[in-house]
Every structure is written in C-alpha cells, then in structure tokens.
N, C-alpha and C positions, 0 to 999 in steps of 0.2 A: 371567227372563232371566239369561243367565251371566253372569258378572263376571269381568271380568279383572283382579287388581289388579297392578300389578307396582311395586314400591316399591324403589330399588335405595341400597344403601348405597355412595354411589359417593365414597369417600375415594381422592382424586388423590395429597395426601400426609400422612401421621399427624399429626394435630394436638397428639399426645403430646409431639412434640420441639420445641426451641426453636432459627430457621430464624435466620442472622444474613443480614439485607436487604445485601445487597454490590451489588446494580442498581441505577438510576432506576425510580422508579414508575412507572406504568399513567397517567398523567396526559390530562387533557383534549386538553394537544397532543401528545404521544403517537395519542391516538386519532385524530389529524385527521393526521396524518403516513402513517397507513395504509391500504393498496391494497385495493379492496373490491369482492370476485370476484361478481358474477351465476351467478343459476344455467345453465348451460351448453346447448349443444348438440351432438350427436353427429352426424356426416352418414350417412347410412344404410349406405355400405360402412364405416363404422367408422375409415376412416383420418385423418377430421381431426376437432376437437374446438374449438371456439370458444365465448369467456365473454366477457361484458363487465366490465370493469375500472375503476373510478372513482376519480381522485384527486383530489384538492384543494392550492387556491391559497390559502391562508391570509390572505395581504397581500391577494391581488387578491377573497377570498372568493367564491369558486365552484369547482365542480367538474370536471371534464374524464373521459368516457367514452370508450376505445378499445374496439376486440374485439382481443382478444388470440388466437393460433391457439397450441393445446394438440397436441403427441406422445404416445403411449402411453409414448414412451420417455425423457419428461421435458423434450422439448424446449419450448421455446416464444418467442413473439415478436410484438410488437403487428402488426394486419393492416393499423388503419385509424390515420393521423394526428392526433397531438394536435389540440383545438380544433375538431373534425367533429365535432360531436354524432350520435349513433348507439345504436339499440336494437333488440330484436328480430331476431336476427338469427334464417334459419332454410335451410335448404338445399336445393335441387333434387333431385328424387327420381332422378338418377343423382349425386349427389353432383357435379357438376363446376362447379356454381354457386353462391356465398352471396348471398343477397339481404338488405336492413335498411332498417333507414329512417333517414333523414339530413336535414340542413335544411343547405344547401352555398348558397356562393355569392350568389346570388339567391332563392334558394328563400323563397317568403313563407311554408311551413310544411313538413311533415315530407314527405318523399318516401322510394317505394322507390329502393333503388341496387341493381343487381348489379354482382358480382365474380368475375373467373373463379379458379377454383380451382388447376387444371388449368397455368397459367401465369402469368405476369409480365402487369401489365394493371392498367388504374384502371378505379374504379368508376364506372359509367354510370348516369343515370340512366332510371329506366324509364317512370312515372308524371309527370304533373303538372296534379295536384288540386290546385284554390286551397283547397278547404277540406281538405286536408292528410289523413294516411292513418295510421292504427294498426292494431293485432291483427292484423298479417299472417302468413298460410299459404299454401304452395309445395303444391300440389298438381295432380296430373296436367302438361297443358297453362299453367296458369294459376297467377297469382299472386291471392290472395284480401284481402281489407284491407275495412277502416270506416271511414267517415270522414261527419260530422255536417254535412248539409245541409239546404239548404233545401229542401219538397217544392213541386213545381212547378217548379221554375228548373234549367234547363239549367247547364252548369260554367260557359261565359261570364257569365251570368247571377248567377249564385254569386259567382263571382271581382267581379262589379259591387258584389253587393250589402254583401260582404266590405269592398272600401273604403270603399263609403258610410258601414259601421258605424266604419269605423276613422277617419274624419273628420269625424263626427258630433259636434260640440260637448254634445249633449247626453246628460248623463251616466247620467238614470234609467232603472231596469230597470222590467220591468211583466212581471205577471202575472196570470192570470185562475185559474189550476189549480197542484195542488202536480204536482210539485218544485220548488223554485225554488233550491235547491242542497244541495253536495254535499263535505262533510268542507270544501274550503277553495275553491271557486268556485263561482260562478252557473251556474244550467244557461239556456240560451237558450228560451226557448218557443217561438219560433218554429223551430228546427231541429229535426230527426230523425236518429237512425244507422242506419245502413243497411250493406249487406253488399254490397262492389263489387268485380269481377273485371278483371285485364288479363291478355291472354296473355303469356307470358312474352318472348316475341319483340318485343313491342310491339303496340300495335293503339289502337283503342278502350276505352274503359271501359264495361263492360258492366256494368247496374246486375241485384242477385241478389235482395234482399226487397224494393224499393223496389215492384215489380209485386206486392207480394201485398200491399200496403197494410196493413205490419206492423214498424213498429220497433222496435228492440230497446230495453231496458231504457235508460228516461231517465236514472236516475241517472247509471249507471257501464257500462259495458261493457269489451270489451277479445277478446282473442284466443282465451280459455278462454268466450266468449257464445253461440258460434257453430261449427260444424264440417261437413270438406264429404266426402264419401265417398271413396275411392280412385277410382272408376271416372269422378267428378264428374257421376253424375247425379242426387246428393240433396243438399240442406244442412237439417240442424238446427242451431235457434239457439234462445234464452233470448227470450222476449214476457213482456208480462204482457195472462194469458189473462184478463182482467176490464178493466171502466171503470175502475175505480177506482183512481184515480192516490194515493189517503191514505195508501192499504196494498194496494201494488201486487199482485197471485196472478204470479209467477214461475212459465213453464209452458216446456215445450217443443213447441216448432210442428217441422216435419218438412215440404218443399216437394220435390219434382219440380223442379229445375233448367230456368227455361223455363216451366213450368208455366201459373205466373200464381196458385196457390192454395195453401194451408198449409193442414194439419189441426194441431194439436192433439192430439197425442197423451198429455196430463198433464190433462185436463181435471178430475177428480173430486179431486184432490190440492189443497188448499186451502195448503197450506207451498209452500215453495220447491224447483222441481226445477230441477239446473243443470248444466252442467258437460258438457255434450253432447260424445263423442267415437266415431268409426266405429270399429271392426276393421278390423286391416288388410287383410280376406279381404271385406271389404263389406257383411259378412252382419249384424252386430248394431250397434245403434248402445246406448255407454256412456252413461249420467250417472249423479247422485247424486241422491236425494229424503228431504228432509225431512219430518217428518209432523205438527207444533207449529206453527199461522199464531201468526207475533209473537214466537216463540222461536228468534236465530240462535243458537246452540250446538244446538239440536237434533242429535242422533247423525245426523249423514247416510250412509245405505245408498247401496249402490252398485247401480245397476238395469241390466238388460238387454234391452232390446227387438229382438226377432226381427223383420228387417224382411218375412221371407216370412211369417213366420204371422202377425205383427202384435200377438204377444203381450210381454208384459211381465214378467221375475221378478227376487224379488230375493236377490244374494245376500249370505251370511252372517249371516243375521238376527238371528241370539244372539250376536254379535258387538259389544260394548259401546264400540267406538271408532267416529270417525268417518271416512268415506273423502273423502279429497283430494289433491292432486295427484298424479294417478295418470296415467299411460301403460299402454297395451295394450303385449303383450310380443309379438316380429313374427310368432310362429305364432298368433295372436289366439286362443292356448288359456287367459290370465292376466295380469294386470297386477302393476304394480311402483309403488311409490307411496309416499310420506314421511308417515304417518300419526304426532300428536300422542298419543303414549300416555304415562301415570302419568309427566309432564314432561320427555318425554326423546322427538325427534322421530327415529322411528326408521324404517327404510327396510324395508317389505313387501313381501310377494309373496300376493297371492290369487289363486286358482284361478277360471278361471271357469267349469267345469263344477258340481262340488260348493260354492264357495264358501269350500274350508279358507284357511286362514289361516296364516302361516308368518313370523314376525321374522326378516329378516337379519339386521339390525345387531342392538347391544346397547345402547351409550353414546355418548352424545354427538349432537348435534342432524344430521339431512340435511333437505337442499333438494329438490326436485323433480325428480327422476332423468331421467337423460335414456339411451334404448338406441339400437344400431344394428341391423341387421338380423341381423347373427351374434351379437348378444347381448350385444355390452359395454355395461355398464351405467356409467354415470360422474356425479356428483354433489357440490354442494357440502358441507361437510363442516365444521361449527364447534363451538366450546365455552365455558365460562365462561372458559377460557383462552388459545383462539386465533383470530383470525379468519377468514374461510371462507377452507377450500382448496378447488381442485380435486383432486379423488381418483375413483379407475379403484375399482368395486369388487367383487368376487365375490359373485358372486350365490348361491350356494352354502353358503357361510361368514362372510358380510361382512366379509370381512378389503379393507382398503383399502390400495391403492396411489397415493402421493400425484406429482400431476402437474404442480403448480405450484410456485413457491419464490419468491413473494412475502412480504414486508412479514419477511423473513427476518432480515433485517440492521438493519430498526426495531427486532423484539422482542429482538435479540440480547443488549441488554445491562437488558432490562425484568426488574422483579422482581414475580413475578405473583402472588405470596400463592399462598394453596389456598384447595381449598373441599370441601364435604362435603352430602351429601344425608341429613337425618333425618325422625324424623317424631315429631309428640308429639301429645297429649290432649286437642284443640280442643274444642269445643261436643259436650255431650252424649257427650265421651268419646272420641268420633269419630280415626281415625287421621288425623292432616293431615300431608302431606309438605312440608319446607319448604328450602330450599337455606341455607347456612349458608358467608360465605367470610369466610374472618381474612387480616388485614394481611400484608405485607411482611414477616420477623423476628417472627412473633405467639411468644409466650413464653407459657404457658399457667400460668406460675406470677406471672404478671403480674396486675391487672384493666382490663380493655377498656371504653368505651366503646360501645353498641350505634347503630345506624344500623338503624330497623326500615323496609324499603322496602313497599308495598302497591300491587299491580299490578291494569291498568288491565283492564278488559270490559265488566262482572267476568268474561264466560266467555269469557276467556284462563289460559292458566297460562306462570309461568314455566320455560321449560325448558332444559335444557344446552347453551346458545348463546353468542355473542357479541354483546355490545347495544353499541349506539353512543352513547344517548341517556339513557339508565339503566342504568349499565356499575357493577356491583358491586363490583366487583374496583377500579374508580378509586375507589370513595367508597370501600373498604379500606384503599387505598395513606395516605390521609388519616390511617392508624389507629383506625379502627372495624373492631369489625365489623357485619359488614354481612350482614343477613338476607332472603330472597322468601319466605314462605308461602305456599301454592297452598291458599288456604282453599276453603270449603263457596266454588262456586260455579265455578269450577277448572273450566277441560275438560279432557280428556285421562283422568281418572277415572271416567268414565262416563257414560252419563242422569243417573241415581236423582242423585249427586253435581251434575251441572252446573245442575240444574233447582231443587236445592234451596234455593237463595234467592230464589224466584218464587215471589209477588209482593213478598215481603219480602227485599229487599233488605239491611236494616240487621242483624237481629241474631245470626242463625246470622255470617255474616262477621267483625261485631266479637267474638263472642267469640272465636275463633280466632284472630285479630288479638291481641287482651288474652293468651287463654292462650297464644302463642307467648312475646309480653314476659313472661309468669310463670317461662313454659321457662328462659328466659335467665335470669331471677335468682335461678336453683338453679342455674347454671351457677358455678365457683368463680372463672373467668377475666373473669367480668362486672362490669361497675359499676354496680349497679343506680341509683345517683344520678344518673349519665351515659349517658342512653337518650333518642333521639331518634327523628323517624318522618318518614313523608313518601308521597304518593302523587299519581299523577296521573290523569284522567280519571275512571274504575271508584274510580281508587285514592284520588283525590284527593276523591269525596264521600265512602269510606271516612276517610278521615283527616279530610273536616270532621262525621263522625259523631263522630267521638274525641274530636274539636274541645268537644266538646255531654256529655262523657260524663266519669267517674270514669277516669282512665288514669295510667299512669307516665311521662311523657315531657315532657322540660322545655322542647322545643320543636316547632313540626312545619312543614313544607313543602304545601305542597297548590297542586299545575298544572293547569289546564285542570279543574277542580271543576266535578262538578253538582252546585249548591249549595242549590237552590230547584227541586224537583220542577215545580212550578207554570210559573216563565217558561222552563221547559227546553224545553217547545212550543214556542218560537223555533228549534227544531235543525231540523237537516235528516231527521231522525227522532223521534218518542216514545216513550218507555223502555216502559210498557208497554198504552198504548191498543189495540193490534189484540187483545190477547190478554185484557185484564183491565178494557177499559173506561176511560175518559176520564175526566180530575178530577170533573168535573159530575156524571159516574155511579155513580162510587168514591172518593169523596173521602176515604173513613177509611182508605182505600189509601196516597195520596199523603202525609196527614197524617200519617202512622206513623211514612215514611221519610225524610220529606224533613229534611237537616240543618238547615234554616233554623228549621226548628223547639227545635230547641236551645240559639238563642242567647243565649239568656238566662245558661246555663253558662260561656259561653267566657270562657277565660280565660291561657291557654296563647298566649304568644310564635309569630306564625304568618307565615309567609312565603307571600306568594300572588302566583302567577303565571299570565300568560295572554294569550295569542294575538290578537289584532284580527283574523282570518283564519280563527279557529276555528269553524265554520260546524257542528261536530258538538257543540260545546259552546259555546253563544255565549257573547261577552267579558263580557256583563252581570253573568256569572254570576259571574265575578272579583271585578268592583268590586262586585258587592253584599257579596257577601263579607269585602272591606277596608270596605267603608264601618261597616258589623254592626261588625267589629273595633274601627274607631277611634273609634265610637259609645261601645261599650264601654270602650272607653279601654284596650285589650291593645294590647299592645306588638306592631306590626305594620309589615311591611315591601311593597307591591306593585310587581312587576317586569309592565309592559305594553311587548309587543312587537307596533308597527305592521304589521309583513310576518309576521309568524308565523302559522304553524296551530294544528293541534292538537299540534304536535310542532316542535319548536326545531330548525331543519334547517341552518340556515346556520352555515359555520362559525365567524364571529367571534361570531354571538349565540350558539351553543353552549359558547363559552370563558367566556362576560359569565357564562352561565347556570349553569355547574357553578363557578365563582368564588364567585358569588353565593351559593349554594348553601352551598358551604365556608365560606363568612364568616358567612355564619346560624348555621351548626349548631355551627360551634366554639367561639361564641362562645356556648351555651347548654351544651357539652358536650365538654370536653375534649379533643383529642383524644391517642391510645395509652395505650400499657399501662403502669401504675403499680404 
C-alpha cells in the first residue's frame, strides 16, 4: 500500500532568538473569555453563512449559544437572542429559510424553529415532540429529525409517559441487554431513535424507520446517522445489522420512503460502515467503510453505491488516510472534506470518478467545510495559536479569506509563545512527529523546565489546533515547555502506524514517550532535573504505565486513567474484546498491559484526577489508583468531580482544574528559564 508521509517543519517563529514577553499570558481565564465558532453553514445560493457561537458566564458558570449570520464581505451580526439555546442550524433548499432547534419558553425539549431569511420576522415554531428532536435536515418538501421514543405509544402517549418518568420517585435504572450507557449518560432501554418527517409548512409528524421496525444505533446517533435523497424517495441510515448489542455490526440499511422495508445493503462487512450521504443528482448514495471489527481508527475508505446498478466501489484505495467529514461537491462529480493527515487536519478534494486525491490547504487545522451550489466553500479554521475562525476558502489554492473578527480584541494583548513541529528517534528508531511550544520570552540560552503532555485514544494525534482543555500554549505561558508526541499509535500517519500498538498497548508507546524525554535532554535550553509529564484518558494509562517504569520525571498528572485493564469492563465499551478476546480468553493479553500491574514500582509524586460522570472511563478507576498510591505511601493528591465526565467542561471546575494542575507541577518542577 502507498504511504503518504508528510512531516511539516512548521516553525511559526525561530526559536533562535530571545522573544521579550511584553503581553498577558494565554491563561485559563483567558481561555473562558473567548468566542467559540461552530462549524458553519452555507445556504445553497451562497449568499448567507451562519455558525454558532458559544460564550460563557464565568460568575454565573454556563454558556450561552447564538447563530451568528456571516457576509462574504466581512459583515456579521448575531441572528438568534442571547439565552435561546440553539443548534443545528440548516437551510431550505431555495435558501429563503433557516430552520434550528431551540428549547423557548415552554418547550419541555428541543424543538425546530424556522426563520425567514428573506425579511424582518421571529422564529416560529414548527414541531412539538414531547420527546424533543435532533440531527435535523431540510430536504425537499420536509424537514427530517430523530428523536428517541417509546415504540408503541402515540406522541400523547409519549408526552404521558415522559412525565410519569420525570415524577417517579424512584430512582433505579434496570436493564436486561448492553448498552446501558454512553461516554456520560444512561441510555434508556426502553426507548428507540427513529427518523421522523414534518412538512415544512406544518402538518403531522410522519414517522420514517419506525415502520421498518429498525432503529438506529443505541448508543449515539445524530444527523451524519442517517440521510435522505434529493427527490425524497429513499433514506439511508446507520442499524446495526446483527443481534448483537456487545459488539454491535454497524451497517447501512437503504428503504423506499413509505415503503414499510429496508435492505441492507453492507451486510458481508463485519467493521463499521457509516456516514450515509446522497448526491446531489440522486444517483449514488456516499459512506465510509471500515474493514478491522474492534479497531476504531481503522483507515476508513470512502464507498460509493450506484443506486441503478446496485453496485458498490471503493475509492482511492492506496490512499493511507482516513475519510471524514466530507460533503459531495454540487456537480456530484467530488467531494470536499477535512481529512486528519501526519497531524495537521487539512481540507481535501477527492474525485469521485478515479478516486485522485488532491490537498488544498497545507497548515494548520479545518473543520468540516461547508459549500453552496456555485462552489463557495467556507470553513472553520484554527491553530496552536488561535481560535476557530470563520474563513471563505479557494478551493483551487487554499488561500483563505477570513470572515469573522471574534475574540480579536481578547487576544489583542496575549502573548502566545511559538511553537514548532519536529520529529525524533522513537522505538525501533522509528520517525515520530512531535509538537514542541516554548513560553512567552523563551531565551534559548536559558534552561527550561519540560512539561511532557501524552494524549488521549491512543488513535488520536495531536494536531494544529486550538484545545480548550489541554491548551499547550497555557501550560507554556507557566514557563515550561511544553511537548505532544504523536507516538506509535497516532492516526493521521497511516494503517501500518495507527494499528501498531494492537494488542499491546504499553511498550512500542512508552518508548517513544521515554525517547522523546531523552530528545529533550540533549536539547541545551532543557533542564533535565525539571521534567514533568501528564496525560489523560489513552494518555493518562500511558502516564500510569510510567507510573510502573524507570522514567525521568519528578512528577506526573494522570485524568480519567485506565488504570486496571480488568474492572475497565465497567465502561460503556471494552478496549479490546471484539477483536482480541476477553480477559478469561487472553488473559496474558491484559496482564501485560495493564498499569496496575506495576504498582509495586510507584513511586513518583502523582496527581489523579476524575469524573463521577465518566461512563467511558469509570471513576473506580481513579480511586483505585489514589488508594495503590497512598497504600504505598507516594505522595499523592486526588481531585474528584461530582458533575464531570470524561472531560472538565464547566467553566469554574476548568479554572479549579488547570490551578490545580499548576500548583502540582511547580511545585515538583520549577518553573522558567534559568
């Protein structure tokens, strides 16, 4: 298979010279002070542009979403009122209407609202589902939406049974069959999602898979589950084509509108096929197909199914990246899509007759592009340096035109360090790419303190973005620096690369880990005395493997840890039973990798933190972890958050949490340049 490597030495500014810090830092309320653009939408004539917007209340700790309307020619101005929760916005196919969903007034859950475009006018509402409505599409006649109901009970019915639950003193769930939940809530067993239409005019709810006696994916769904033709007389959507709810077969079914019956057309595919999308000419229907059951980073291809011949092919097949969020382009001759390549998410164009492959951009991260029918393509646009813009971009040359001027006058007086992409001599000699960003004022005749970060999957890579929640550039401002390695196991760099730490886990990763901290202290600006580390989820059993092992690092962080391969069966998934077999079946598997096995080592100062809400990583896995610790008698700190997930979302526990953080690590490791 080809290999595409692409490794970019992406130096923003020479770390030669010595920068004097004259800003405020990149700091935690910094970060909660700025505007945080959605990925966009374009209306088919091209003339309006709408993103949603997110800001926060700090004192009042919550967040507030408007849609914002975007100009090609820089204008812009929120559409929808503060404190109207709003999402999904998407437009009528003569452009003269936005539709969203909103929870106003009385509404007991989310409702569509339309808005005329076209003139002066409030949003009406269109729908009113007691069990409330997501993943909506504007197609033809009708507006298209899911929303999770009971099967058998009419809406009135619904809306009964809805309050009986909501005044139910009692509090236990129950369940007979897996899922029982999902990353940070309970899935209901008793309800189903299903695909329901209203004309846009208004009318009935007219239910779409519920007659084919086929719902869609318990876990999760959403708007990308499901898709419905131009002409509206087909919908494909995402089932799983098996009983088996342990390790569900992700297929795509294919129904006649009305019908009453779904085929299956993914049946022999044992991985995951998803992502269902028509042409805009009617003729093929788009997804993506995996070919690994049990392996999500799998390289997902991009397939095409003829719906007159009924056949299937795929394209670009020696093509080593994966395809995702893509759009058909309006001559339904190619798509356009933000494909994760060698750590840099870069905005494509593939053919869909031959399959060529073609990079617009070059640097720096995009979102999920959005076109009109004459072809403006327009997309979010971020970095280790700035937060998402809206930007118009040439499809041509990816030179971008930037359409927003948010959070302009926050960063105006921030001082954002630099940063630099290298790559050194991981495991087996291996090229690993790793991101490298120095302080505020870094002086390189100085010696630095290191801040080694280790990111979560494992098959994620870090790429040229702006993080909210493990923001590099903040732990910089601190006076470290501060590193991401995209070690063995990294998407974005291939198969062969992504797969390589399957089923072993632990030690292709740590070494890359360890030989990046070697890289650094041949570095002359390092302090190798003053090296610290930290990861969370992926990153955070990587760091309690380190925990267990010979390292240089005088302290370390570890959030949301799988710590114990064993009671990690509590998740709303297992790491790797569909694929490699079960402890009971493989146990010299589990016993290899799992950290807990090394506690007899520990000995390193550890900061553990974790979620009561973390349903992808349960909270046990935390306290097992501090209790190991204070057993041993290391010096240990545990941060447990009641309402959290897997991810610190709110923004006063996100201030507690990079505090915390900062008071850990300085106090094991100096911080700035000496």
């Amino acid at each position: 298979m080809k290999k595409i490597a692409i490794f970019l030495l992406c130096i923003l500014m020479p770390v030669t010279t010595v920068f004097a810090q004259t800003g405020k830092p990149l700091s935690v309320e910094v970060l909660w002070q700025l505007s945080r653009i959605g990925n966009p939408s374009i209306s088919p004539n091209g003339d309006y542009i709408i993103a949603p917007v997110t800001e926060y209340d700090v004192p009042e700790d919550k967040g507030n979403t408007q849609l914002w309307l975007f100009s090609q020619d820089g204008k812009q101005r929120a559409l929808t009122a503060k404190g109207m929760r709003v999402s999904e916005p998407v437009f009528s196919p003569d452009s003269k209407t936005l539709a969203f969903i909103s929870k106003r007034d009385k509404d007991e859950a989310g409702q569509i609202y339309l808005l005329p475009m076209d003139g002066p006018g409030e949003a009406q509402r269109l729908t009113d589902v007691p069990s409330g409505v997501y993943g909506i599409k504007w197609v033809g006649e009708h507006l298209y939406f899911i929303s999770s109901v009971y099967p058998g009970k009419n809406w009135a019915e619904i809306g009964e049974q809805l309050k009986s639950d909501k005044d139910n003193k009692v509090s236990a769930h129950q369940w007979n069959a897996l899922p029982y939940s999902s990353f940070d809530h309970w899935i209901d067993e008793g309800r189903q999602a299903h695909v329901f239409r209203i004309a846009a005019k208004g009318g009935e709810v007219e239910a779409i898979t519920q007659p084919l006696n086929i719902e869609l994916p318990r876990s999760s769904q959403g708007a990308g589950s499901y898709d419905i033709s131009p002409d509206e007389a087909w919908i494909a959507f995402n089932a799983n084509g098996s009983d088996n709810q342990v390790n569900p077969k992700r297929d795509i079914f294919l129904a006649a509108i009305g019908s009453g019956k779904a085929e299956n057309i993914t049946p022999d595919n044992l991985a995951p096929d998803g992502s269902p999308k028509f042409s805009p000419n009617g003729k093929t229907l788009a997804f993506t197909r995996q070919h690994i059951q049990g392996f999500y980073a799998d390289t997902a291809k991009l397939m095409l199914f003829d719906l007159k011949k009924r056949s299937t092919k795929m394209l670009a097949k020696e093509w080593d990246r994966s395809v995702a969020r893509f759009v058909w382009t309006p001559d339904s001759k190619g798509f356009y899509a933000a494909i994760d390549d060698a750590a840099t998410r870069r905005l494509y164009h593939i053919d869909a007759k031959k399959g060529k492959v073609k990079a617009i951009t070059k640097s720096t991260n995009f979102g999920k592009p959005a076109i009109a029918k004459d072809g403006t393509l327009v997309a979010a646009n971020d970095s280790f340096l700035y937060p998402a813009r809206l930007v118009k971009v040439n499809a041509r040359n990816g030179k971008t035109t930037r359409l927003d001027s948010f959070n302009d006058e926050v960063l105006a007086d921030v001082d954002l360090g630099t940063y630099e992409s290298v790559t050194y001599k991981g495991y087996q000699d291996k090229e690993i790419q790793m991101w490298v960003h120095y302080p505020p004022g870094f002086d390189r005749s100085k010696k630095y303190p290191l801040m080694m970060l280790v990111h979560g999957g494992p098959h994620n890579a870090i790429s040229d973005g702006f993080h909210y929640r493990w923001n590099a550039q903040t732990f910089a401002s601190w006076g470290y620096v501060t590193a991401w390695p995209n070690f063995h196991g990294s998407s974005s760099f291939g198969q062969e690369f992504a797969d390589s730490i399957n089923p072993d886990w632990k030690n292709k990763s740590l070494e890359d880990v360890l030989k990046a901290a070697d890289w650094f202290k041949q570095q002359s600006w390092i302090d190798d005395k003053r090296m610290v580390a930290g990861g969370a989820s992926y990153g955070g059993y990587l760091t309690s493997i380190i925990l267990g092992q010979k390292h240089p690092f005088n302290a370390l962080l570890i959030h949301a840890a799988v710590y114990n391969m064993y009671s990690q069966m509590a998740a709303d998934f297992s790491v790797h039973s569909p694929r490699f077999g079960n402890y009971w079946d493989n146990p010299e598997i589990y016993q290899s990798i799992s950290p807990h096995y090394g506690a007899g080592n520990f000995n390193t100062p550890t900061l553990v933190i974790h979620g009561q809400l973390d349903y992808r990583v349960p909270v046990g896995q935390g306290f097992e972890l501090f209790r190991t610790l204070q057993t041993r008698g290391v010096e240990s700190r545990m941060i447990y958050f009641p309402d959290e997930n897997h991810w610190i979302m709110k923004p006063n526990n996100s201030i507690y949490w990079y505090q915390q953080v900062k008071d850990w690590m300085t106090r094991f490791a100096e911080p700035g340049g000496k």
